[in-house]
C-alpha positions as CSV (number, residue, x, y, z in Angstrom):
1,X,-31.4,-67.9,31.6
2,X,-31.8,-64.8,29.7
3,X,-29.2,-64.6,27.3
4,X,-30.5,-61.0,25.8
5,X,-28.6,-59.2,28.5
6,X,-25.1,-59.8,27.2
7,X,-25.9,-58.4,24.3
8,X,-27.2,-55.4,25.6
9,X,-24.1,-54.7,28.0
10,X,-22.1,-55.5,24.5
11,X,-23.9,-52.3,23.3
12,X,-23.0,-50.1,25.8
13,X,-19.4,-51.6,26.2
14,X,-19.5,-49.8,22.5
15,X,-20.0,-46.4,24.2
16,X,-17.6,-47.3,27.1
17,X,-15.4,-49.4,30.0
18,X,-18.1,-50.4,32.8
19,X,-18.1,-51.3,35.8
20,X,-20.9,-53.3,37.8
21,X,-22.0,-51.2,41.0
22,X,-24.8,-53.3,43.4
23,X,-27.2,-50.7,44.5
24,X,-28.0,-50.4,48.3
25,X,-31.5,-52.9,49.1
26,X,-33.9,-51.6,51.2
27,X,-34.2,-51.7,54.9
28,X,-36.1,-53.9,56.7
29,X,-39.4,-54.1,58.4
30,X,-40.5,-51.0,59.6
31,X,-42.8,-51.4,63.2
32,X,-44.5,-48.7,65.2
33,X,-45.7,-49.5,69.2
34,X,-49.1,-47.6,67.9
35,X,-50.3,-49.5,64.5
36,X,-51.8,-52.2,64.2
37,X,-50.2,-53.9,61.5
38,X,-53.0,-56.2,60.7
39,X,-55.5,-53.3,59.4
40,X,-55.7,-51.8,56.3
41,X,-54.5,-48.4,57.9
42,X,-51.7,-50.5,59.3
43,X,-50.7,-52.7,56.6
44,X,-50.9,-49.1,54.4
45,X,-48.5,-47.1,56.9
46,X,-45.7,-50.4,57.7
47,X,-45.8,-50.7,53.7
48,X,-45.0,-46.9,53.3
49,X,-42.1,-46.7,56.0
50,X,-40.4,-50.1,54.9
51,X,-40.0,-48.4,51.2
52,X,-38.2,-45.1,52.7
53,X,-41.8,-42.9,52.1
54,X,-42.5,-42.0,55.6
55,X,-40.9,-42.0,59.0
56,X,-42.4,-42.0,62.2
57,X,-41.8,-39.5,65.4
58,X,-38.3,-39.2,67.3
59,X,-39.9,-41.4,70.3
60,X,-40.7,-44.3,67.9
61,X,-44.5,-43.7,67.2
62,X,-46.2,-42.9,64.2
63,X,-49.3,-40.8,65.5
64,X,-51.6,-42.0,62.7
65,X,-54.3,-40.0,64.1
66,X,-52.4,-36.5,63.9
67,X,-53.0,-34.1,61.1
68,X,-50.5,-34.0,58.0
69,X,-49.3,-30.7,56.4
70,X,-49.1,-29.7,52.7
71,X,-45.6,-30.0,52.9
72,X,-45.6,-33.6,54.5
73,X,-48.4,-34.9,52.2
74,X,-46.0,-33.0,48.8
75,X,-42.7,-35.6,50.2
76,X,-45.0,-38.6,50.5
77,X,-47.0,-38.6,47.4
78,X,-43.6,-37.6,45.3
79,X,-42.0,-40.5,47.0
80,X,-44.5,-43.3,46.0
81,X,-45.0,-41.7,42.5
82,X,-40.7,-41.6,42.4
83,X,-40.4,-38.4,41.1
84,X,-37.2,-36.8,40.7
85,X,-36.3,-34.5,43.3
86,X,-32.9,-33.9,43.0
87,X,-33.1,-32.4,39.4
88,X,-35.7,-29.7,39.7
89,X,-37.1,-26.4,38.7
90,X,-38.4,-23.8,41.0
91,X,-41.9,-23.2,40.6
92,X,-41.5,-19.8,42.5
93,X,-43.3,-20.4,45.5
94,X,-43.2,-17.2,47.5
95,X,-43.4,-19.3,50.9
96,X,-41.1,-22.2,49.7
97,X,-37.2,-22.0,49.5
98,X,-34.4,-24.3,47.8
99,X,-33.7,-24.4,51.2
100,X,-36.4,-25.7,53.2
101,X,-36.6,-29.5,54.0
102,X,-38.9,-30.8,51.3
103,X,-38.2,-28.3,48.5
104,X,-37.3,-30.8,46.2
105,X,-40.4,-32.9,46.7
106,X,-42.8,-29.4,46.5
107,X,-40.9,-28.4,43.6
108,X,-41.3,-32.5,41.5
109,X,-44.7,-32.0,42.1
110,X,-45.6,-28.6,40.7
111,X,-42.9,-29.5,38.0
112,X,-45.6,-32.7,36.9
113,X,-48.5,-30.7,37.0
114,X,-49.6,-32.2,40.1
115,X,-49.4,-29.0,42.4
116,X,-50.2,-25.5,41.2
117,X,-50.2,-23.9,44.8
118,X,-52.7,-20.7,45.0
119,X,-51.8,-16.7,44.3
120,X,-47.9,-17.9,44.1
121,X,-48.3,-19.6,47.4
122,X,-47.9,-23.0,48.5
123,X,-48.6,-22.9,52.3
124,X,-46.7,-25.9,53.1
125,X,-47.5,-25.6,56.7
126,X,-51.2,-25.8,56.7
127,X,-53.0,-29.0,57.2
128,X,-53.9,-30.6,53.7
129,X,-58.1,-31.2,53.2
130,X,-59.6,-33.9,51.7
131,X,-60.7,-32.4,49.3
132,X,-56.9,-30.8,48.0
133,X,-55.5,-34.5,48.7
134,X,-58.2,-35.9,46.6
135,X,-57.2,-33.4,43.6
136,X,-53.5,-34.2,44.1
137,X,-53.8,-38.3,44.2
138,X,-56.0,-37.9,40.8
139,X,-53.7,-36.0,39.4
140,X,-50.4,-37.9,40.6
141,X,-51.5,-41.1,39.6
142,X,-53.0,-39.7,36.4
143,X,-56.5,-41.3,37.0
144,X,-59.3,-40.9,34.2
145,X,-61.6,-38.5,35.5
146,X,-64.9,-40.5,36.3
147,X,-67.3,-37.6,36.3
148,X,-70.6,-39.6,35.7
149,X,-70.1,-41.6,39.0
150,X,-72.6,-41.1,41.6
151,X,-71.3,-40.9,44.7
152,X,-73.1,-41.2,47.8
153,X,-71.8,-38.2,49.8
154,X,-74.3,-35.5,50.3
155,X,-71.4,-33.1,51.5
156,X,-69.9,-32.2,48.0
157,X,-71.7,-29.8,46.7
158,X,-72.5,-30.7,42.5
159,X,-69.9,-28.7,40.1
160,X,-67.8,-27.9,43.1
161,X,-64.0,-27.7,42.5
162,X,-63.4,-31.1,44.2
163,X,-66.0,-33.2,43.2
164,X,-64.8,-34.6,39.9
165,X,-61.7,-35.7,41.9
166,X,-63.5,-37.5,45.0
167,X,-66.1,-38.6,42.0
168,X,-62.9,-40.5,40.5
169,X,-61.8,-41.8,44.4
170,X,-65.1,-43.5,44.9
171,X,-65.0,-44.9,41.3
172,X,-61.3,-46.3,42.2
173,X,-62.5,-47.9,45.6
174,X,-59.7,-45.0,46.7
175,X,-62.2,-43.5,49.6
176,X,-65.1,-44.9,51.7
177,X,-65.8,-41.5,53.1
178,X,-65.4,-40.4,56.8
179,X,-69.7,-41.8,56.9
180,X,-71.6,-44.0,54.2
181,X,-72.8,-40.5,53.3
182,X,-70.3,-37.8,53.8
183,X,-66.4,-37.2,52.4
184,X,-65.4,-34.4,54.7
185,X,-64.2,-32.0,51.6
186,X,-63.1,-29.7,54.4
187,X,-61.6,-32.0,57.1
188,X,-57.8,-32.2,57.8
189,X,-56.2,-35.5,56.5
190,X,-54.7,-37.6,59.0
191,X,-51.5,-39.2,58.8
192,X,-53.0,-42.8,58.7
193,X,-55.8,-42.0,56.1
194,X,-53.2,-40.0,53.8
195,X,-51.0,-43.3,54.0
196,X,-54.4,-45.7,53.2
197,X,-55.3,-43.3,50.0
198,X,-51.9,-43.2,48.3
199,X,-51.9,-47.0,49.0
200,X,-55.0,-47.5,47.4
201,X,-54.3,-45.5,44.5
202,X,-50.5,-46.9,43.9
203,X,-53.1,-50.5,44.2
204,X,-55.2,-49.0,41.0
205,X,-52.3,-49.3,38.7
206,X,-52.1,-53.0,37.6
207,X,-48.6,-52.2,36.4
208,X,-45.5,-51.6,37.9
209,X,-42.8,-48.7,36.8
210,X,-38.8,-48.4,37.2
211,X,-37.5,-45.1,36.5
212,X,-34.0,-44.9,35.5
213,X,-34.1,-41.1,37.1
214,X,-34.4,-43.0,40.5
215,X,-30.9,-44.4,40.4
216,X,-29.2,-41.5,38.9
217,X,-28.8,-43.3,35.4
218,X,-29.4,-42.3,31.6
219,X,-30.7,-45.6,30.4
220,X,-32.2,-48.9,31.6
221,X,-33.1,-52.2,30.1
222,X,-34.7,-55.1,32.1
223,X,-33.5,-58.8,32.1
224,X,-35.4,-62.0,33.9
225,X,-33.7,-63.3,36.7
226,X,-33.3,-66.7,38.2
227,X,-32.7,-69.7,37.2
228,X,-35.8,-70.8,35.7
229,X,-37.1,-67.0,34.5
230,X,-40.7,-65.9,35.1
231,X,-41.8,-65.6,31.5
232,X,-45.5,-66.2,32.3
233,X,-45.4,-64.5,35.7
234,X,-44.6,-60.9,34.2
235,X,-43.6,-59.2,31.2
236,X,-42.8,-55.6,29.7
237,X,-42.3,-53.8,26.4
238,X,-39.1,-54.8,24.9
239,X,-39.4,-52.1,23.2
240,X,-38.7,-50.0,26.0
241,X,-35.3,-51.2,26.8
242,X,-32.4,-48.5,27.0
243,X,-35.4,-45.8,27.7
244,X,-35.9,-43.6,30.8
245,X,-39.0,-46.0,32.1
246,X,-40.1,-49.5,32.0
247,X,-43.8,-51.1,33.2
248,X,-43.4,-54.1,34.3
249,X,-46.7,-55.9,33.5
250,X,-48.7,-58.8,35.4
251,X,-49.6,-62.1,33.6
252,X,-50.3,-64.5,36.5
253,X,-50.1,-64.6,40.2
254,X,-46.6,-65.6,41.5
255,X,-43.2,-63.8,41.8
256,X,-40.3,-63.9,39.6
257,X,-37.2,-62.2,39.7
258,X,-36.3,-58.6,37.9
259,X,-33.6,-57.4,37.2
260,X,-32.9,-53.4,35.8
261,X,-29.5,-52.3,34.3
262,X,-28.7,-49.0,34.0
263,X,-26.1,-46.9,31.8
264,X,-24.7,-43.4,32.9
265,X,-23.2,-41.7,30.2
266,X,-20.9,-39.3,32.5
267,X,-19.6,-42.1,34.8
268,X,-19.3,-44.7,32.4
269,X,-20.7,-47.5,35.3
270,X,-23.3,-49.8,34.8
271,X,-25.7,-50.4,37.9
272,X,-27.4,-53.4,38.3
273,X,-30.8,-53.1,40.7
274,X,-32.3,-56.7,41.6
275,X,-36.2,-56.8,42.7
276,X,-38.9,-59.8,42.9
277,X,-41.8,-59.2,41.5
278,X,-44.8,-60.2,42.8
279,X,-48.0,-60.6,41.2
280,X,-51.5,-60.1,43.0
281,X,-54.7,-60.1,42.3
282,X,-56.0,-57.2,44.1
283,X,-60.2,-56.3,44.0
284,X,-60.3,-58.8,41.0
285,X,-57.2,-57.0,38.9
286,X,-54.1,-58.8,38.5
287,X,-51.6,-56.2,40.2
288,X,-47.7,-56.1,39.7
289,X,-45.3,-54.8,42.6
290,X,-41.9,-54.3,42.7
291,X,-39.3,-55.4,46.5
292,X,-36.2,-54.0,45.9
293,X,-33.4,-56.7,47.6
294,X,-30.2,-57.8,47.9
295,X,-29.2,-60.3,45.2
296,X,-27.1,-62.6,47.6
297,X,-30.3,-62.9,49.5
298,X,-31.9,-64.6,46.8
299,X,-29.0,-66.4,44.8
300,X,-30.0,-69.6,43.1
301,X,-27.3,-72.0,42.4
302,X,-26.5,-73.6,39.0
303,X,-24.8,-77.0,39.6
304,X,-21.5,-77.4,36.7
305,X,-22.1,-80.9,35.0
306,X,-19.2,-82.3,34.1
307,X,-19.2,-85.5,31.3
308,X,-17.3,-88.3,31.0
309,X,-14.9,-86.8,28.0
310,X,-14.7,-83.6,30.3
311,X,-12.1,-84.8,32.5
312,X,-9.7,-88.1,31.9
313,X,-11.1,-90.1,34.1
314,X,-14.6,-90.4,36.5
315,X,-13.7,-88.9,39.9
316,X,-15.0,-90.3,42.9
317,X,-13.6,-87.1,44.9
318,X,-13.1,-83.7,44.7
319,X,-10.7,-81.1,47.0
320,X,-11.2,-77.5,46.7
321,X,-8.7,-74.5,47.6
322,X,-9.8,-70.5,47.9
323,X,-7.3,-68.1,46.4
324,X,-5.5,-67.8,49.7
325,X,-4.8,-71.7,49.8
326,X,-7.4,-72.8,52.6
327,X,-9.2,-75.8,52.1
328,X,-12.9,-75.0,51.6
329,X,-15.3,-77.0,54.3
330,X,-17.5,-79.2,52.8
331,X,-20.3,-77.5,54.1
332,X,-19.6,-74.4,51.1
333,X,-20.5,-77.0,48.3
334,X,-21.5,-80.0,46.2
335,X,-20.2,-82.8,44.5
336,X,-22.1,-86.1,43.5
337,X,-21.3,-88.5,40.4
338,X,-23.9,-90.1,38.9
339,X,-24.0,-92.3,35.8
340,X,-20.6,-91.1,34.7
341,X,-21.4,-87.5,35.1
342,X,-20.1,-84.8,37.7
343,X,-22.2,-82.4,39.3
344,X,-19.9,-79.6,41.1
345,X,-21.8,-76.1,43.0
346,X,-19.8,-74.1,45.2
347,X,-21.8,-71.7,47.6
348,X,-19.2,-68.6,47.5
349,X,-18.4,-66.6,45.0
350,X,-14.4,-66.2,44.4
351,X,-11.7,-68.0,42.8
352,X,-10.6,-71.9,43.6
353,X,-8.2,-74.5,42.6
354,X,-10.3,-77.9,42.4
355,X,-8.5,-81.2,42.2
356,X,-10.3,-84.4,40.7
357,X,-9.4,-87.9,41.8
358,X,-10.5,-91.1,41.5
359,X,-8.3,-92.7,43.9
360,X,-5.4,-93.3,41.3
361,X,-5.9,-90.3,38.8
362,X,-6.0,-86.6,39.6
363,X,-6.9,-83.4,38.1
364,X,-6.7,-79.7,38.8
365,X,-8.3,-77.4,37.1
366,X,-9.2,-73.7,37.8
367,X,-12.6,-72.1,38.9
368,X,-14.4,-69.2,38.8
369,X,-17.7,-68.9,40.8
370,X,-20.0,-65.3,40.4
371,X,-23.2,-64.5,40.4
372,X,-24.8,-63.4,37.5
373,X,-29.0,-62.3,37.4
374,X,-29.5,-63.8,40.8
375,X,-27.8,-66.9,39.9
376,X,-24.5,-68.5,41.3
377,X,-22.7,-70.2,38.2
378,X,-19.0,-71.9,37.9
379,X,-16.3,-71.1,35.0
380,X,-13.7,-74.6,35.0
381,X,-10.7,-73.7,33.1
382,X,-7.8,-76.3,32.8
383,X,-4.5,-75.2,34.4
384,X,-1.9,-74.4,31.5
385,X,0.8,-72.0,31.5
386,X,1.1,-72.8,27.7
387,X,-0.8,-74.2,24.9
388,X,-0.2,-76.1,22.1
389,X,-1.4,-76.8,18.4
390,X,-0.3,-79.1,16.1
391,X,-1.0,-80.0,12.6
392,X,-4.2,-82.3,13.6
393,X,-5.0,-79.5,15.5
394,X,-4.7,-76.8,12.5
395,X,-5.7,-78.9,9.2
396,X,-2.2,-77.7,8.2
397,X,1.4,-77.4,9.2
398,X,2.6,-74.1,11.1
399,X,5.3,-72.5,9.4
400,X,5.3,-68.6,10.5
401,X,2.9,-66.6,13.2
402,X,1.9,-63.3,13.4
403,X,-0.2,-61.3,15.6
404,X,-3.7,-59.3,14.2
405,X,-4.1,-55.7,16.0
406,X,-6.9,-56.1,18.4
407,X,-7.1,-52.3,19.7
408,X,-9.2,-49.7,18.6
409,X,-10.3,-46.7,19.6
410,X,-11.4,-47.1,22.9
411,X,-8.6,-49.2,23.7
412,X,-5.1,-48.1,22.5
413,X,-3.1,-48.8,24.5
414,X,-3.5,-52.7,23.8
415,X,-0.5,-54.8,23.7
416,X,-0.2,-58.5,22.5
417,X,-0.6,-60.4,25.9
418,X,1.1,-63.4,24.7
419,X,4.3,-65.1,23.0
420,X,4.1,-67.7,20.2
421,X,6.7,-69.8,19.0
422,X,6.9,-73.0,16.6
423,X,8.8,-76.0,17.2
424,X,9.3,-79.1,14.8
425,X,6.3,-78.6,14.1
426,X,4.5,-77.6,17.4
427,X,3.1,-74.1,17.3
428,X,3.6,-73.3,21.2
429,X,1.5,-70.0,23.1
430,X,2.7,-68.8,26.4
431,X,0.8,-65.9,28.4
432,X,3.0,-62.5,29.2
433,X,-0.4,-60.7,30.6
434,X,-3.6,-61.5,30.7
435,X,-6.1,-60.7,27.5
436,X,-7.2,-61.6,24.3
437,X,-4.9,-62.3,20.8
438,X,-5.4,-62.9,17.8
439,X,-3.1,-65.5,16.0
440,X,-2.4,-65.7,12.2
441,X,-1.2,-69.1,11.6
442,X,0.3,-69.8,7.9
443,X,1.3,-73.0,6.4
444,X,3.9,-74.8,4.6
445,X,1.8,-74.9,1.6
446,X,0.9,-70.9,2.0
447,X,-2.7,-71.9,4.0
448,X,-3.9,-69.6,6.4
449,X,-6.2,-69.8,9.7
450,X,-6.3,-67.9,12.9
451,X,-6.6,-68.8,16.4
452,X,-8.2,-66.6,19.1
453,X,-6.6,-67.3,22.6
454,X,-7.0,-65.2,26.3
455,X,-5.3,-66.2,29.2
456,X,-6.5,-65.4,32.7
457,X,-5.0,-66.2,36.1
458,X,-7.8,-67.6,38.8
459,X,-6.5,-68.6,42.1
460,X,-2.6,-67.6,40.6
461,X,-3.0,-70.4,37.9
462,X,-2.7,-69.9,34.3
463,X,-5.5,-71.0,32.3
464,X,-7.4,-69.8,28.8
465,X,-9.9,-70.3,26.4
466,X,-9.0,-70.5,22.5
467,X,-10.9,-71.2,19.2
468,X,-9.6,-71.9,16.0
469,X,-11.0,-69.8,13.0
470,X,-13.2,-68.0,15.4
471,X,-16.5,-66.1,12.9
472,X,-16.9,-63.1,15.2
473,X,-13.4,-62.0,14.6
474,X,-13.7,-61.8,10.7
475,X,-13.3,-58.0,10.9
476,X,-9.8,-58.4,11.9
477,X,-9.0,-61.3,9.3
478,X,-7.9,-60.1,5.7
């Protein structure tokens, strides 16, 4: 597992409270009664509508075969390139309105560069060319020019506006022509070749790019997911954690699991966006692409390995209670012992009592099961109301307790959660709340230590962690 993560939520728990927010996966499989899903075309369109680019007719079909307007071509090509739409400036069209349907898309596009429209018009109802969707793929998917390729089409004319740009297709295996030897500069674009070009091209990029624009956040970092993560598989920049973009980059053919965390700054949220990424080679280039899904889809589960010095006793058995007290089927998870150690998964995520036996001994203890990266893991907590420390416990004798001032600025309203009293001896901590304290602990002799303790309450049982003379508290201990 990738521990790098926590650390990075630590920072931005600096800057704020969060709260984790699953974004929506996308939709399914996408079919239309007139492609063929096994060609190229096919493949190109079914790939386009399962991502949310394009949409087919109100009666079902696609019509690959029908033209495609200007203004149909600008919402494609700014979906696949994942501009922002939302957050625009007007480029002053006189024939386009913040009104009309795919303003927003028109609007991303002239704001990149890619668009520059003609005498302050855009015509978004005329049928896009060729040879204009040849200039806007080059320039939306910021392809080197390739002006000493030879192409083979005796159509486009030499120093002609377009030809640099269908130069720099044919160099990119982008376009085969309409013939061996002709491009049609002047034809209209139909809907199924628009749909195989902006494939192609998207196919050019060996990389793969998450903007944080796209989910409405300031920042995002990336984190492996999985239980064994796909180190070798993919990579990306670490230097481009908590940026606006990350490329994720192909190392080998397989998929792996992604996952991108994002920061707003207004809200205060974190989002968490899970993908697999899979890894191609695609006309002899190792090519990266990113499915958005539903983590639950794809949860892994870590099995909790209990030892021998874990519990009192082997168990041979093991009952489990949800929050609500029903007994969980044994269907929801796993228990084996083997050579004195206890291997415990539970399938849901939520909060159970578990009870150890061995036939004569029992034990309950407290669990928490979430997911975490794509991965289903279990928190055991003994069940204890109160907890005690003696001398052994303290390398000295308690004499007087007092509690260390854990809030700060982003939290004052904090109140000690617990109560602490000594007796004969015994230095005794009971929960009021849950939440962390800080414990100052001095002795007969005038030695110090501290203890760090939180109590939490899973399935309505007590239970805590503690550690005695904790390092990462030293700014609170004087």
């Amino acid at each position: 597992m990738n521990t790098k993560r926590f650390y990075q939520y630590a920072m931005a728990a600096t800057l704020a409270t969060s709260a984790i927010v699953i974004a929506t996966p996308a939709s399914a499989a996408t079919t239309f009664p007139d492609v063929n899903s096994s060609t190229e075309e096919g493949k190109a369109i079914i790939s386009l509508a399962d991502r949310g680019i394009i949409s087919g007719y109100p009666d079902g079909t696609f019509k690959p075969a029908n033209a495609i307007t200007r203004t149909q071509a600008a919402k494609i090509l700014a979906g696949i390139l994942e501009l922002d739409t939302e957050n625009v400036i007007n480029p002053q069209f006189k024939d386009v309105k913040p009104s009309d349907e795919n303003y927003g898309a028109i609007a991303a596009l002239a704001n990149a560069g890619i668009i520059s429209g003609s005498n302050g018009y855009f015509n978004p109802t005329k049928n896009i060319t060729r040879g204009q969707m040849s200039k806007m793929i080059v320039r939306g998917f910021d392809l080197e020019l390739a002006e000493d390729t030879n192409i083979p089409f005796t159509d486009v004319v030499a120093g002609s506006e377009y030809e640099p740009y269908i130069q720099t297709l044919f160099a990119n295996n982008i376009t085969k022509g309409t013939t061996p030897t002709t491009f049609g500069t002047y034809s209209n674009v139909k809907r199924s070749q628009l749909a195989s070009f902006v494939v192609r091209a998207e196919n050019t990029k060996d990389s793969a790019t998450v903007y944080a624009k796209k989910y409405n956040q300031d920042y995002i970092f990336a984190s492996y997911g999985g239980i064994n993560p796909a180190e070798d598989i993919f990579t990306w920049d670490e230097e481009q954690d908590w940026t606006d973009a990350i490329s994720i980059q192909p190392l080998k053919e397989g998929t792996g699991k992604l996952v991108i965390s994002g920061f707003t700054e207004e809200t205060e949220e974190f989002v968490d966006v899970f993908f697999l990424v899979h890894v191609q080679t695609v006309n002899g280039k190792l090519q990266a692409r990113l499915e958005e899904v539903d983590e639950a889809d794809y949860l892994e589960n870590m099995p909790l390995s209990l030892l021998e010095g874990d519990l009192n006793f082997v168990p041979t058995d093991v009952s489990i209670k949800t929050a609500d007290g029903k007994v969980l089927a044994s269907d929801k998870y796993a228990f084996e012992v083997k050579d004195k150690v206890t291997t415990l998964s539970i399938f849901e995520n939520g909060e159970y009592t578990v009870t150890f036996t061995d036939g004569t001994l029992q034990q309950t203890m407290v669990a928490e099961v979430y997911s975490y990266d794509f991965v289903r893991m279990i928190d055991l907590y003994e069940v204890a109301n109160q907890v005690t420390f003696t001398a052994d416990d303290l390398v000295l004798e308690p004499k007087s307790v007092m509690f260390k001032d854990l809030s700060d600025e982003w939290d004052t309203d904090y109140k000690v959660p617990v109560k602490a009293t000594i007796q004969d001896g015994v230095l005794i901590v009971t929960p009021v709340s849950e939440g962390p304290a800080l414990l100052k602990v001095t002795g007969t002799n005038g030695e110090t230590t501290y203890i760090y303790i939180e109590f939490m309450k899973f399935a309505g049982e007590w239970a805590n962690i503690h550690e005695i003379d904790p390092d990462e508290y030293e700014d609170f201990i004087d």
